[in-house]
BAVEXGU-773729 format. One record per residue: x, y, z of N, C-alpha, C in turn. Coordinates in pm, 1 decimal, padded with zeros to 6 digits, m for minus. Atoms other than C-alpha are relative to their C-alpha. Last residue first. Layout:
<site n_u="X" n_v="Y" n_w="Z" ca_u="X" ca_v="Y" ca_w="Z" c_u="X" c_v="Y" c_w="Z"/>
...
This chain:
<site n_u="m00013.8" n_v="m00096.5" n_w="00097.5" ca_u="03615.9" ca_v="00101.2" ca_w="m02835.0" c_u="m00104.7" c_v="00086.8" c_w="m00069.5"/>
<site n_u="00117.6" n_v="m00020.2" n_w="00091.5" ca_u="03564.8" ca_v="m00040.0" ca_w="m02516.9" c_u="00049.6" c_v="00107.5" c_w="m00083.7"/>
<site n_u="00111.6" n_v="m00159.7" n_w="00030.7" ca_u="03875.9" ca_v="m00085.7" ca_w="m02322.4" c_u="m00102.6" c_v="m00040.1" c_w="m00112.2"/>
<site n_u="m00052.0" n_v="m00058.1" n_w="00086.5" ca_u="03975.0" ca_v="m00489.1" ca_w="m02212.0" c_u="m00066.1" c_v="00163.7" c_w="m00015.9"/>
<site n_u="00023.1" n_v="m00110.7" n_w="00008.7" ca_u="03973.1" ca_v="m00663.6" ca_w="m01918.3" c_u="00014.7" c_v="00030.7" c_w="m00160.2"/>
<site n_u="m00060.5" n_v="m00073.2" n_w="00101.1" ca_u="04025.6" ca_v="m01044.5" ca_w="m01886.7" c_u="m00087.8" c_v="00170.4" c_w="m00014.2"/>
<site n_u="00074.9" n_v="m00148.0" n_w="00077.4" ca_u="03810.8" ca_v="m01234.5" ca_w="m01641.9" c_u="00129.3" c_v="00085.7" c_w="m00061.8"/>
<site n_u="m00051.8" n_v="m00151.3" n_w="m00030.6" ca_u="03908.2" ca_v="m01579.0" ca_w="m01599.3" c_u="m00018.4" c_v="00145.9" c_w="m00069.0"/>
<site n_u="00012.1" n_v="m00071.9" n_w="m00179.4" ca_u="03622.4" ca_v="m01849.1" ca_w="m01561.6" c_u="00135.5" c_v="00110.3" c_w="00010.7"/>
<site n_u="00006.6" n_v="00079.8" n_w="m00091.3" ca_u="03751.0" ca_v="m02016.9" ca_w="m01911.0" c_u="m00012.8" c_v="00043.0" c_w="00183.1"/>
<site n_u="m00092.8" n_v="00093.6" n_w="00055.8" ca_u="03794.7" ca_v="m01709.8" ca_w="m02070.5" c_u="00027.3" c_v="m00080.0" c_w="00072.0"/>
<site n_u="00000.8" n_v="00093.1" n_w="m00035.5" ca_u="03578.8" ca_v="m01446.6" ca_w="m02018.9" c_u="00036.1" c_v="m00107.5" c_w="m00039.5"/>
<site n_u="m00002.8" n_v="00145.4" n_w="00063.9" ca_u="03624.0" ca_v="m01118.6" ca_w="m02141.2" c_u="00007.8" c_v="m00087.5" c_w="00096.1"/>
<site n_u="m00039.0" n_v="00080.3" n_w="m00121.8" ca_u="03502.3" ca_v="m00780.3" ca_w="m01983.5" c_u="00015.7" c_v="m00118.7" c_w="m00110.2"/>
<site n_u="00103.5" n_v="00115.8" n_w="00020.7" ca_u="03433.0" ca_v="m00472.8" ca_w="m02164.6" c_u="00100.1" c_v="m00105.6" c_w="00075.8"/>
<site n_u="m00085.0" n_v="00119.3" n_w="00057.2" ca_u="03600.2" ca_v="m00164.3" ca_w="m02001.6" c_u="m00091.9" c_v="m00101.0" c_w="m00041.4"/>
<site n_u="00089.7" n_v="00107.2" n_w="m00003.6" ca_u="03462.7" ca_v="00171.9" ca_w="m01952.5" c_u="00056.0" c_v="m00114.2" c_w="m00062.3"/>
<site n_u="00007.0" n_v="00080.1" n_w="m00174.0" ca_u="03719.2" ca_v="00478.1" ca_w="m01860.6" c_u="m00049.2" c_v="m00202.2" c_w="m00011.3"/>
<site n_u="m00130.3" n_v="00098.1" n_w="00003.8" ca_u="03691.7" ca_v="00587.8" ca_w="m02237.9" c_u="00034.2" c_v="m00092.6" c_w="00100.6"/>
<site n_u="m00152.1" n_v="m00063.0" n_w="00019.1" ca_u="03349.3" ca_v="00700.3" ca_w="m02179.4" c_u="00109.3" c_v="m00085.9" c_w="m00018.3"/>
<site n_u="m00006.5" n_v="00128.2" n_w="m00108.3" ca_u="03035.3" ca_v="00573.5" ca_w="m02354.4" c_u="00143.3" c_v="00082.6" c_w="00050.4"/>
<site n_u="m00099.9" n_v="m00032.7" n_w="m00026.2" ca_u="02912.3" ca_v="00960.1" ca_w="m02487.6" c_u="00070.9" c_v="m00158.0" c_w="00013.6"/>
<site n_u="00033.6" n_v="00150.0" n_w="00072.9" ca_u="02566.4" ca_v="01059.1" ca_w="m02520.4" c_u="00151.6" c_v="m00069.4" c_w="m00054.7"/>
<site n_u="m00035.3" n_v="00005.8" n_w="00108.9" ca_u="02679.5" ca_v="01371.8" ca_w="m02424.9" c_u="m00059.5" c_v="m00106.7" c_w="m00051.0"/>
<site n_u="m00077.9" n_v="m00009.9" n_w="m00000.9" ca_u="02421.0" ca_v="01399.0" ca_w="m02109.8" c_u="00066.0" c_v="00005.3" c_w="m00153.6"/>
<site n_u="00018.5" n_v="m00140.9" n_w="m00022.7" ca_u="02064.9" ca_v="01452.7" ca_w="m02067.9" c_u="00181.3" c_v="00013.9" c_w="00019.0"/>
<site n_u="00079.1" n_v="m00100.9" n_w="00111.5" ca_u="01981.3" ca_v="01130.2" ca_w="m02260.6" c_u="00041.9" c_v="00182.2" c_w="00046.1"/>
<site n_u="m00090.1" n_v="00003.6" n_w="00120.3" ca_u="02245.8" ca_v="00942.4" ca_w="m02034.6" c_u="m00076.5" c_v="00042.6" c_w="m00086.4"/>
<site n_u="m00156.4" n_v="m00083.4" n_w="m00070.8" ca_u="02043.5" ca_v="01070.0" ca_w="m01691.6" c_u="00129.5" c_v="m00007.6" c_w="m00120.7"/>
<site n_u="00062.2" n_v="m00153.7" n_w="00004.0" ca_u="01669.6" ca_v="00981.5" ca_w="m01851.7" c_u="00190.9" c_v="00045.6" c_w="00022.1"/>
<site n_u="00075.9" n_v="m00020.3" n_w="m00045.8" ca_u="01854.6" ca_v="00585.8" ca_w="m01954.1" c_u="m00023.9" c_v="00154.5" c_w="00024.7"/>
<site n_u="00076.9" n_v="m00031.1" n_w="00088.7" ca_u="02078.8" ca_v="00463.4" ca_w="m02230.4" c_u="m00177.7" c_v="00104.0" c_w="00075.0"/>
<site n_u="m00023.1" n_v="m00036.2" n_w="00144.2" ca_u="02262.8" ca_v="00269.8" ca_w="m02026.1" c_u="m00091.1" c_v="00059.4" c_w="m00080.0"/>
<site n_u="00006.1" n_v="00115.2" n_w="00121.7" ca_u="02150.5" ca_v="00199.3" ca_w="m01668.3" c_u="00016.7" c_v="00060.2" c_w="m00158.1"/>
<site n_u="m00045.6" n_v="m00070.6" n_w="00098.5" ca_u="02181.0" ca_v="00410.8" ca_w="m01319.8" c_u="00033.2" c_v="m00112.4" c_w="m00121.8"/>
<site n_u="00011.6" n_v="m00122.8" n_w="m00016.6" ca_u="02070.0" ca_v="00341.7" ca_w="m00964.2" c_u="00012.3" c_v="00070.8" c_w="m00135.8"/>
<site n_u="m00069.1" n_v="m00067.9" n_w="00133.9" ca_u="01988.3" ca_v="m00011.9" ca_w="m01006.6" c_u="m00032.4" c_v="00146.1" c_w="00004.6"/>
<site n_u="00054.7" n_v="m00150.8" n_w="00072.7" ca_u="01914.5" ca_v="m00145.9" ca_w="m00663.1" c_u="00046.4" c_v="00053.2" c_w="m00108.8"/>
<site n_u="m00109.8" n_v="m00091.5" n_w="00057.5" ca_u="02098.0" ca_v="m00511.4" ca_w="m00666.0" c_u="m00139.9" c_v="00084.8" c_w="m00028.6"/>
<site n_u="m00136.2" n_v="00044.6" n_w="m00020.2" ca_u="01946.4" ca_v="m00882.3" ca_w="m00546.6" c_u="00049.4" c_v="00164.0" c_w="m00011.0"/>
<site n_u="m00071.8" n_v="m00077.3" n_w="00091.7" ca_u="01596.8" ca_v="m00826.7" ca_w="m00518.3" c_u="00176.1" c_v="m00017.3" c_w="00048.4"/>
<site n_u="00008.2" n_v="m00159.3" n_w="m00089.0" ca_u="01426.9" ca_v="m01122.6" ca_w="m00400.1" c_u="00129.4" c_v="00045.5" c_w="m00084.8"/>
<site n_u="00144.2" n_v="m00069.9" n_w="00030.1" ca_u="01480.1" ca_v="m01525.3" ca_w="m00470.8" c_u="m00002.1" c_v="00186.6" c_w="00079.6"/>
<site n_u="00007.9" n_v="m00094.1" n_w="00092.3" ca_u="01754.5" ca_v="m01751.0" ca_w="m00518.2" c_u="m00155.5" c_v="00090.3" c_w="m00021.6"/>
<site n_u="00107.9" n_v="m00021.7" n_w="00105.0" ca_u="01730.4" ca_v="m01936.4" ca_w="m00208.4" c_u="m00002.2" c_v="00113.8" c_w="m00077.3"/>
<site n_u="00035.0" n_v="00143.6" n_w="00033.1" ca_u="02041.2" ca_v="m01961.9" ca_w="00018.8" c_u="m00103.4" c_v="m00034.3" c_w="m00159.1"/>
<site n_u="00101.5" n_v="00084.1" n_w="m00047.2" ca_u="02090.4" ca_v="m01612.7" ca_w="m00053.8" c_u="m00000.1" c_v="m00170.1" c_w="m00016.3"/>
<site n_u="00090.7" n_v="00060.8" n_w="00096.1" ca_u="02394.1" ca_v="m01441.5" ca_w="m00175.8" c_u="m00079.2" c_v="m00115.4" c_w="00108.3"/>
<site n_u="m00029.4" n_v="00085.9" n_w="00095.4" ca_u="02560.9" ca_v="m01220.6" ca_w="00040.4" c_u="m00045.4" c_v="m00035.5" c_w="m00066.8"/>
<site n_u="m00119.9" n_v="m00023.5" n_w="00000.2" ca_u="02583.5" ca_v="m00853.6" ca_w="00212.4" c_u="00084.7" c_v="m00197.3" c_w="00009.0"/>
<site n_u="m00013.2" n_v="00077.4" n_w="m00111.8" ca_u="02228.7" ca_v="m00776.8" ca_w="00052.7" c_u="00214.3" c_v="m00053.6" c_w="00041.2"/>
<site n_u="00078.9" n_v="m00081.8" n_w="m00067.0" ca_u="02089.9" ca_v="m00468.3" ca_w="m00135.0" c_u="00069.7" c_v="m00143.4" c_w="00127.6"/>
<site n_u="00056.2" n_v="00096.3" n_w="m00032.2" ca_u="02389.4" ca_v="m00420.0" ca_w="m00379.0" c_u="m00091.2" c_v="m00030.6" c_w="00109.6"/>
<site n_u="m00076.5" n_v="00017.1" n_w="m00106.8" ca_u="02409.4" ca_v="m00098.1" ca_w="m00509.0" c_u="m00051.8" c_v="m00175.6" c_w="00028.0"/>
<site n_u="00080.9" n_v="00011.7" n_w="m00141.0" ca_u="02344.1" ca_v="m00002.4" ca_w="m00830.9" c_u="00082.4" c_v="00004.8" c_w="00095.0"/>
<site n_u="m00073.6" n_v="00008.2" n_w="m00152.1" ca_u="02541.6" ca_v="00026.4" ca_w="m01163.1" c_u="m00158.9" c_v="00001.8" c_w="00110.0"/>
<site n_u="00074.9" n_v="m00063.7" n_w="m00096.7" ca_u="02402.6" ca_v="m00045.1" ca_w="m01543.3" c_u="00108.6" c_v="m00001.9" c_w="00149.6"/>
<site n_u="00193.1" n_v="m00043.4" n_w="00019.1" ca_u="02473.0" ca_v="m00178.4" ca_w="m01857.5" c_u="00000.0" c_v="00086.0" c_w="00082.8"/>
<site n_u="00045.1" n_v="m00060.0" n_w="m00145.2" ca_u="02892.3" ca_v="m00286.3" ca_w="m01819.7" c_u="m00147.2" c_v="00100.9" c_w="m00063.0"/>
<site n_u="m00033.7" n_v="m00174.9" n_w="00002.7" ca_u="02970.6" ca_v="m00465.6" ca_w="m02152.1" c_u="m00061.2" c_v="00005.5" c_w="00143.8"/>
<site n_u="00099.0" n_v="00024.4" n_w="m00103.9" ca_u="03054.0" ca_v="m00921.8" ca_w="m02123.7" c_u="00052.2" c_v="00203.0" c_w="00001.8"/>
<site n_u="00012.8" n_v="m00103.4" n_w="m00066.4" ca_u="03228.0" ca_v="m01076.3" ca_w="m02400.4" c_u="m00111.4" c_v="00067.1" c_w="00075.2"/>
<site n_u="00108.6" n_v="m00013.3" n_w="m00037.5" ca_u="03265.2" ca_v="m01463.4" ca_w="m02507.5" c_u="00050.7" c_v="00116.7" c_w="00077.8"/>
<site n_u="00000.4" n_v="00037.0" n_w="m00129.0" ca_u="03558.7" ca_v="m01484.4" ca_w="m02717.3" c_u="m00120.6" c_v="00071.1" c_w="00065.8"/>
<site n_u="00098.0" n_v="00125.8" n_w="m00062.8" ca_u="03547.1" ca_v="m01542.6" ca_w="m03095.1" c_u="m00020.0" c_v="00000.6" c_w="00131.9"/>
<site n_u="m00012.6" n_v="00121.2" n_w="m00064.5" ca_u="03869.7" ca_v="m01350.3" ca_w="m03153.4" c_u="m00076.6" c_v="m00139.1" c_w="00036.1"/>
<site n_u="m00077.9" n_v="00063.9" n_w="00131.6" ca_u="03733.5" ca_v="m01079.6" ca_w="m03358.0" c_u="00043.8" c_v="m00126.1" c_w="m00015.8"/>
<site n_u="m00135.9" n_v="m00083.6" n_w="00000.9" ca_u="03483.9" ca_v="m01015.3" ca_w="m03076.9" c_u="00038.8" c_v="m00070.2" c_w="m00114.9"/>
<site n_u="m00155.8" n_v="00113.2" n_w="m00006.4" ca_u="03129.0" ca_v="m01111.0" ca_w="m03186.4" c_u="00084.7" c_v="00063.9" c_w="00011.9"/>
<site n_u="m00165.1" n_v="m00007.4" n_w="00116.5" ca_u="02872.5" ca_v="m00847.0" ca_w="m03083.7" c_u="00073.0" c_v="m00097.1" c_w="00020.6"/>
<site n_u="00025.2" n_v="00075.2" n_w="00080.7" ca_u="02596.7" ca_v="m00932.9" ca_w="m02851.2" c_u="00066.9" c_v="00000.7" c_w="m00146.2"/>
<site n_u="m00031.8" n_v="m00084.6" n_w="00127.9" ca_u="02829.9" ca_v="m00859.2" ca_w="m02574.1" c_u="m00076.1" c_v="m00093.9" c_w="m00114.7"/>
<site n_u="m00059.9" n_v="00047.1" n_w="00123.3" ca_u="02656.9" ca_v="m01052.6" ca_w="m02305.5" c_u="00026.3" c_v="00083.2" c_w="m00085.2"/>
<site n_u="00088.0" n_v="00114.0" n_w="00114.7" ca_u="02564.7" ca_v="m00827.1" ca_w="m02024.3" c_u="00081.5" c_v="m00054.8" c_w="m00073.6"/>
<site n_u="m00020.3" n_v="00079.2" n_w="00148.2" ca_u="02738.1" ca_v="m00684.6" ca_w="m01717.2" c_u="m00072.5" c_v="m00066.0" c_w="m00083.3"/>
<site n_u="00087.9" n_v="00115.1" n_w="00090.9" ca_u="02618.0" ca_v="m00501.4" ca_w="m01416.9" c_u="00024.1" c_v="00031.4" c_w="m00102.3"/>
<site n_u="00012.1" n_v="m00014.4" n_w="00180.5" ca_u="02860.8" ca_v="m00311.0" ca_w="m01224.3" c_u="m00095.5" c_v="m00113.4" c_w="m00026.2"/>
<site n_u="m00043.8" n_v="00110.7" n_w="00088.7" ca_u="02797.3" ca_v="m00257.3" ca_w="m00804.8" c_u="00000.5" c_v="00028.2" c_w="m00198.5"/>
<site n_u="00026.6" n_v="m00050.4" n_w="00137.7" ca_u="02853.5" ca_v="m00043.0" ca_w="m00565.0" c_u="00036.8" c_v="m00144.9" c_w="m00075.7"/>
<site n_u="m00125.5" n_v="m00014.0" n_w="00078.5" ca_u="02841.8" ca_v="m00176.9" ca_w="m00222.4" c_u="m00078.2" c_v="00044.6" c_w="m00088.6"/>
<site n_u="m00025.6" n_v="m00146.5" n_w="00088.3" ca_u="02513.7" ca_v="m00120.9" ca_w="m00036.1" c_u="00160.5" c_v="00001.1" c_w="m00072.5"/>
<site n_u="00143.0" n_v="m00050.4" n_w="00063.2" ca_u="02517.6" ca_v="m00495.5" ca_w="00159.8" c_u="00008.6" c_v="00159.5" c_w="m00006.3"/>
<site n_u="00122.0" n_v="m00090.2" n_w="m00100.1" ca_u="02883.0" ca_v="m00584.1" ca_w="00175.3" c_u="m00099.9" c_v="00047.5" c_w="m00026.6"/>
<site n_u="00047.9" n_v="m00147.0" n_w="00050.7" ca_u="03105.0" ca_v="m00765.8" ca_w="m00077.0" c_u="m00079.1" c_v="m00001.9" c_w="00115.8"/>
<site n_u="m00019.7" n_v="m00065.3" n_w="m00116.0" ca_u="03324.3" ca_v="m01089.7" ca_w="m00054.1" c_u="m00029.4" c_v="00124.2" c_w="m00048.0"/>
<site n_u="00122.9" n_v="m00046.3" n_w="m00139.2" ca_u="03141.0" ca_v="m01317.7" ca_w="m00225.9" c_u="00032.6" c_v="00037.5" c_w="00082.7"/>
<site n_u="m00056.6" n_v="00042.2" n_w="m00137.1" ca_u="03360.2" ca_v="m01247.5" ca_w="m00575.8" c_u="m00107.3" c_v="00016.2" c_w="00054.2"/>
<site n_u="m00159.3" n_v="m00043.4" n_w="m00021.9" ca_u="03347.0" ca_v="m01153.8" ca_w="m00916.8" c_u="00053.7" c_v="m00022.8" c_w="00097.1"/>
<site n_u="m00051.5" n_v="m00113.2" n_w="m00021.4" ca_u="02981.5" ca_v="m01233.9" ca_w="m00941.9" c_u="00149.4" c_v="m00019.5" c_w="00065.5"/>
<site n_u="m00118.9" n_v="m00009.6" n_w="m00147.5" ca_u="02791.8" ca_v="m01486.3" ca_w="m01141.2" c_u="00003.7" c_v="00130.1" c_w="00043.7"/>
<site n_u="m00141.3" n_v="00111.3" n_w="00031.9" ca_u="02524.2" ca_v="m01566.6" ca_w="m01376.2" c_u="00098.6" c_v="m00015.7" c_w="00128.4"/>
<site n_u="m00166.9" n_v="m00005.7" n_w="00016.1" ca_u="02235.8" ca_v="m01324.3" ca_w="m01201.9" c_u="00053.2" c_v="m00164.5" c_w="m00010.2"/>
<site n_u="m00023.7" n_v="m00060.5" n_w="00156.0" ca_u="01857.6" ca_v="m01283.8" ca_w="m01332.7" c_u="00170.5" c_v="m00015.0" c_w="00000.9"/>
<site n_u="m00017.2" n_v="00099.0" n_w="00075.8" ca_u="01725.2" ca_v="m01550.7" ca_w="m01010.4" c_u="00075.5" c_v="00052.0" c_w="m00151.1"/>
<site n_u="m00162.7" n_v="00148.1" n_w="m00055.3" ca_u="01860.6" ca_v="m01300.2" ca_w="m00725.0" c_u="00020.1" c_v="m00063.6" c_w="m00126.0"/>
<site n_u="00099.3" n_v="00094.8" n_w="m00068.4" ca_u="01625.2" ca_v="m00983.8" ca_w="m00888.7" c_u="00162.7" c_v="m00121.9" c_w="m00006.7"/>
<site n_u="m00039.7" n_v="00169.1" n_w="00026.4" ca_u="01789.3" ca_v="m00698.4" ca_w="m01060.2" c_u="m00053.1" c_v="m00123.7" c_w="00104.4"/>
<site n_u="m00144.6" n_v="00113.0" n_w="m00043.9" ca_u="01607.3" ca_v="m00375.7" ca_w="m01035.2" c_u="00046.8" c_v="m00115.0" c_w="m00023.2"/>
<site n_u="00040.3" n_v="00064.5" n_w="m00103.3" ca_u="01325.8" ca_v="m00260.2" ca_w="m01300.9" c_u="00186.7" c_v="00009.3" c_w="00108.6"/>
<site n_u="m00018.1" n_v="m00049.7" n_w="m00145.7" ca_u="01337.3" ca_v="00038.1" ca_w="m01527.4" c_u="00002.3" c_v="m00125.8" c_w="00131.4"/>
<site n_u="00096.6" n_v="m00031.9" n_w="m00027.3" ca_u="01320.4" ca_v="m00100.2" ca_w="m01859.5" c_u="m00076.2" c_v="00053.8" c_w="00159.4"/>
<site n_u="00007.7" n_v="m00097.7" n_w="00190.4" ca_u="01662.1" ca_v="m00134.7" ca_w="m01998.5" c_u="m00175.3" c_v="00042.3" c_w="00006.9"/>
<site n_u="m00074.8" n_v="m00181.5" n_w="m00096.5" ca_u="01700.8" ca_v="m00320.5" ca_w="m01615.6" c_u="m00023.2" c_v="00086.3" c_w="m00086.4"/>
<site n_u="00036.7" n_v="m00013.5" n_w="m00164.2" ca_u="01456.3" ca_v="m00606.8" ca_w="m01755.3" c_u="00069.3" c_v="00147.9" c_w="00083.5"/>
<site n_u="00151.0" n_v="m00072.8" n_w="m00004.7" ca_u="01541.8" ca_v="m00616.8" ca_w="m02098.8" c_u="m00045.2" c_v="00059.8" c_w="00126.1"/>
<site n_u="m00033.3" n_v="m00151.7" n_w="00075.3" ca_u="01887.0" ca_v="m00676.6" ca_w="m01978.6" c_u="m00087.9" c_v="00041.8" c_w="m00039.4"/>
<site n_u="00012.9" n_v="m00052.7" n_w="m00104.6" ca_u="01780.7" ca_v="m01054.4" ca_w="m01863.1" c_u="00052.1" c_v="00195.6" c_w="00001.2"/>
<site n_u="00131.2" n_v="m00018.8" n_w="m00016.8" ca_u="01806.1" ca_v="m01169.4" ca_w="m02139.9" c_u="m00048.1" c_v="00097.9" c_w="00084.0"/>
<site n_u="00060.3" n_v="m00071.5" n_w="00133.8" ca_u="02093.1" ca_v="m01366.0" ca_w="m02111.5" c_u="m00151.6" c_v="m00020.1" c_w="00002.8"/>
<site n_u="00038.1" n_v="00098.7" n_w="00152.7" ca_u="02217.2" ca_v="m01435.3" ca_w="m01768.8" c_u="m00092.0" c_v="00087.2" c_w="m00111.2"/>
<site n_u="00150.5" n_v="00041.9" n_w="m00003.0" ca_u="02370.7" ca_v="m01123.8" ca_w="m01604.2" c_u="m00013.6" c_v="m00119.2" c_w="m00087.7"/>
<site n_u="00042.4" n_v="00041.9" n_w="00151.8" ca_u="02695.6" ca_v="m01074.9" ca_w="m01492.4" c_u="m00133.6" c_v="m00075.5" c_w="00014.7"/>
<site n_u="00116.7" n_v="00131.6" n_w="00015.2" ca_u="02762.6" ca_v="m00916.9" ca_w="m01162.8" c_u="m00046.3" c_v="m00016.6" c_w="m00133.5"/>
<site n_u="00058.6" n_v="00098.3" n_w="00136.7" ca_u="03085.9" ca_v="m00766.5" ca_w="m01083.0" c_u="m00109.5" c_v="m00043.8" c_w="00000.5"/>
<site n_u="00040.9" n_v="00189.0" n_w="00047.1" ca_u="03135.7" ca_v="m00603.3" ca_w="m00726.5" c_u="m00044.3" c_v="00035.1" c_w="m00148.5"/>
<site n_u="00162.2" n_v="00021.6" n_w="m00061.6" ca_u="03308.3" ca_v="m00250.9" ca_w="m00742.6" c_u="m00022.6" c_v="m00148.4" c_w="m00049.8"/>
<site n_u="00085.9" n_v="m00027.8" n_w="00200.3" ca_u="03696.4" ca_v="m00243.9" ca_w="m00712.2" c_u="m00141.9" c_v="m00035.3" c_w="00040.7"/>
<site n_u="00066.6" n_v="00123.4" n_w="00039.1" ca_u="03824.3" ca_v="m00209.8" ca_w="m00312.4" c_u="m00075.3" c_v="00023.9" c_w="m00130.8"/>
């Protein structure tokens, strides 16, 4: 099973880029509501780079887990433990590196498109 998706609304990347978790009200969507509470999850931001194309892109920030096994009636409470975020103590003590593995994400009318990060 691939790890849940969750795209963040904009902005909201300060927020994990500063140690917090993700909270219900900071998420856009997610890839699907079929996930289980502690899945692994990706968190996506807006690429604030233009693609060449013009198309709205979306990089992978951070992973967690997810803490619940749906989405709340009421958008409220932590949505996603962030175990690990870009740029953070564990990617300072590494190459500093993005790996090849890592895909940016396009969006195109609600379908998600893959692509590698260059």
């Amino acid at each position: 099973m691939p790890p849940l998706r969750v795209f963040l609304k904009e902005g909201v990347e300060q927020f994990i880029f500063n140690g917090a978790d993700l909270m219900w009200p900071g998420i856009k969507s997610l890839n699907t509501e079929d996930f289980r509470q502690y899945d692994v999850a990706v968190i996506y931001a807006k690429n604030a780079l233009p693609s060449p194309d013009h198309q709205v892109t979306y990089v992978p920030i951070a992973v967690g887990r997810i803490l619940s096994s749906k989405m709340p009636e009421e958008l409220k409470g932590k949505a996603v433990q962030v175990e690990h975020f870009l740029y953070d103590e564990l990617w300072n003590m590494g190459p500093k590196k993005i790996p090849d593995e890592i895909h940016m994400i396009a969006k195109t009318d609600g379908v998600i498109e893959e692509e590698k990060v260059e």
